[in-house]
N, C-alpha and C positions, 0 to 999 in steps of 0.2 A: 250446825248442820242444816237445819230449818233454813235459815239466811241466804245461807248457799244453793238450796236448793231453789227459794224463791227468786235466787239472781237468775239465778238459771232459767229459769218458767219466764221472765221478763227479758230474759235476753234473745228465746225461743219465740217466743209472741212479738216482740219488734223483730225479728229478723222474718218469720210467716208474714207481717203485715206489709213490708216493702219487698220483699223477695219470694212472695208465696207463687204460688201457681198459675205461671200466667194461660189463659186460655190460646189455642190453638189454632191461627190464621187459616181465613179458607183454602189459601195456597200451599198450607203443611196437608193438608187434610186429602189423600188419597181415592182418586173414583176405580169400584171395582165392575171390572167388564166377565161379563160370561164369554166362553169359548165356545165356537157354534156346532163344534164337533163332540169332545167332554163334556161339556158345559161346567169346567172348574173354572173358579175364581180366580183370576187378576188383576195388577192394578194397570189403569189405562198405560203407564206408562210403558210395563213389561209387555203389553199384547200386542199381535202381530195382526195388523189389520193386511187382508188380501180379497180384492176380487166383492168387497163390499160387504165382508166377515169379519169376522174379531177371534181370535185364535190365540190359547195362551202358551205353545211354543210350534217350531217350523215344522214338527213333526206331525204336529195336530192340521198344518193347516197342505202337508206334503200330501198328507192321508185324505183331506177334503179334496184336493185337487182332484187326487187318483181315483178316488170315489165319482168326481164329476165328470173325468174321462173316460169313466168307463162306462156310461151311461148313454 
């Protein structure tokens, strides 16, 4: 039982040493943008840029427009 168990431990320790966890490209790595109306968090990808603002859905940025038209 012992035997097997330390195969085991050696076959878990070379497989973590070639296949462990490789870190994370800066290109996986997400930027989060503030909404300038909410101000809840997005990633740049999902935010609606308009008018020189960062907005994280059309509703948020429907709302600043109508906000600035009516000013």
């Amino acid at each position: 039982m012992w035997k097997f168990l330390a195969i085991l431990a050696s076959i878990a320790a070379i497989m973590f040493v070639f296949f462990g966890r490789k870190e994370r490209s800066n290109d996986e790595i997400e930027t989060l943008v503030k909404c300038d109306l909410c101000e809840t968090y997005v990633t740049k990808k999902e935010a609606i840029a308009s008018g020189g603002k960062t907005f994280c859905s059309k509703k948020c940025a429907t709302e600043a427009k109508n906000d600035y038209d009516r000013r």
